[in-house]
N, C-alpha and C positions, 0 to 999 in steps of 0.2 A: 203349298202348305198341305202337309197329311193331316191324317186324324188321328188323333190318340186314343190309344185303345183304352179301354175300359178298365181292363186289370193294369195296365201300368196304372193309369190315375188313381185306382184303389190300393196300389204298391206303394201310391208317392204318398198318398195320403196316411195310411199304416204306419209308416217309416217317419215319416214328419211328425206325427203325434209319439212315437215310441221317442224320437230326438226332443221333442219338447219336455215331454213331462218324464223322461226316464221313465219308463215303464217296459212293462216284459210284452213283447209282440204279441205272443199268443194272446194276450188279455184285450190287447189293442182288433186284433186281427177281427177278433168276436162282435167286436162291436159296427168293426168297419167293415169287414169283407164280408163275413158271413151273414151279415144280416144287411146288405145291397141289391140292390134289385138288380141281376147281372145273370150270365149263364152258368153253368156248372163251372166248363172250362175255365171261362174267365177270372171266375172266383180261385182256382186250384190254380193258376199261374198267380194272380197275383197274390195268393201265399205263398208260392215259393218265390219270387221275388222278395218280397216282404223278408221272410224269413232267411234267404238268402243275404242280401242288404244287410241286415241286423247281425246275422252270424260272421261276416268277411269284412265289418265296416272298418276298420284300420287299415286292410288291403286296399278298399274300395278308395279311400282317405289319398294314401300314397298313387295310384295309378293317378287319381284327377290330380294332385299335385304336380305330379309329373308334364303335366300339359297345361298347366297353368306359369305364366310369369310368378305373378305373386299370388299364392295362394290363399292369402288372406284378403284379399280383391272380392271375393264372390258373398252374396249372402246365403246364409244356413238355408233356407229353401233352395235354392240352384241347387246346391250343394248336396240337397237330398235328392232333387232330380238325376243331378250327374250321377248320383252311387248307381242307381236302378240299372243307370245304361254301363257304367263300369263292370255293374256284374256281370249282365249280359255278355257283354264283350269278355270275359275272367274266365266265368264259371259257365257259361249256360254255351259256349259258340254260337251265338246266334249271327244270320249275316250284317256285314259292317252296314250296308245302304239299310237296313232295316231297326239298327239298334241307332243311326244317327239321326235317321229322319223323326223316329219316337223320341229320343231325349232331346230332340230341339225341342217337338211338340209338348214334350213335358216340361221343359223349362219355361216355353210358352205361355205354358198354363199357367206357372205360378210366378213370375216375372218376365212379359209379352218383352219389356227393353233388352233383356239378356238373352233373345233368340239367337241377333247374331254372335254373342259370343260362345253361345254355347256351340254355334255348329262349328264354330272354330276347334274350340277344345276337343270338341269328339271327334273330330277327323283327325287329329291328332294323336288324341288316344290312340284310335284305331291304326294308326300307322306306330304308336307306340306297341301296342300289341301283340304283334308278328315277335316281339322277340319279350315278351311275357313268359316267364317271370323272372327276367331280367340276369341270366345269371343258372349254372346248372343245379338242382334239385339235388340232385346224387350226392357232389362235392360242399356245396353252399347252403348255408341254413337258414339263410336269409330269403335264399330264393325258392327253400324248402317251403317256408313260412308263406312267403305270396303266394306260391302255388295252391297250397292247402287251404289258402285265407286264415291263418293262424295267425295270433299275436306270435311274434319274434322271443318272446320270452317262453311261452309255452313250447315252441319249436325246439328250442333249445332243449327245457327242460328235460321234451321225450328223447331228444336224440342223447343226453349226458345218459340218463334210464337206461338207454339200448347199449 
């Protein structure tokens, strides 16, 4: 068992209350991060987590689906835990042993019976992610859209623009 860092668990937390009550992060973040009794760093990853999360969450959505049987299986907490480590793995390259062992620890946290599934899913993911974002950027707008963490409709919209 690792330990969970400090800024994920104030990423999850951030992210969980922005999913619960619909709210805009920065308003969340203020309450949660910045006012935590945590290091600089700490705090400044886990906004950009946070803020990360929040801006790619339909990306984040589709990657964990992808490694789920049935993706309506999991509860909205896992579910936020898994984004954090989705992103990681997207957006941030962090390494795979380092983003799996945290998103167990953070599933952990907020549901101890779904550790082991969660280390299922992420070793999955992370073998799913070698060939992120599924599809060429260049030719495909879809896989323009994952890469970017865009909604699929906005991607479009800029590319019809161009």
């Amino acid at each position: 068992m690792g330990v969970l860092s400090p800024s994920r668990k104030l990423a999850l937390q951030t992210t969980s209350t922005v999913r619960e009550r619909k709210a805009y992060v920065q308003q969340v973040a203020t309450k949660t991060i910045h006012k935590a009794r945590a290091s600089r760093e700490d705090k400044a990853f886990a906004e950009l987590l946070a803020t990360g999360v929040v801006s790619t969450w339909g990306t984040l959505d589709e990657i964990i689906n992808r490694s789920l049987r049935d993706p309506s299986d999991i509860e909205p907490n896992v579910r936020d835990a898994l984004r954090i480590s989705a992103y990681e793995f997207a957006f941030l390259a962090k390494q795979n042993h380092a983003v799996v062992d945290q998103g167990v620890e953070l599933v952990r946290f907020v549901e101890p019976k779904a550790a082991n599934l969660a280390n299922a899913v992420l070793r999955k993911m992370s073998r799913d992610m070698e060939m992120f974002p599924w599809g060429n950027p260049n030719t495909d707008d879809a896989a323009l859209a994952r890469k970017l963490g865009f909604p699929y409709w906005m991607t479009d919209m800029l590319v019809q623009s161009l």
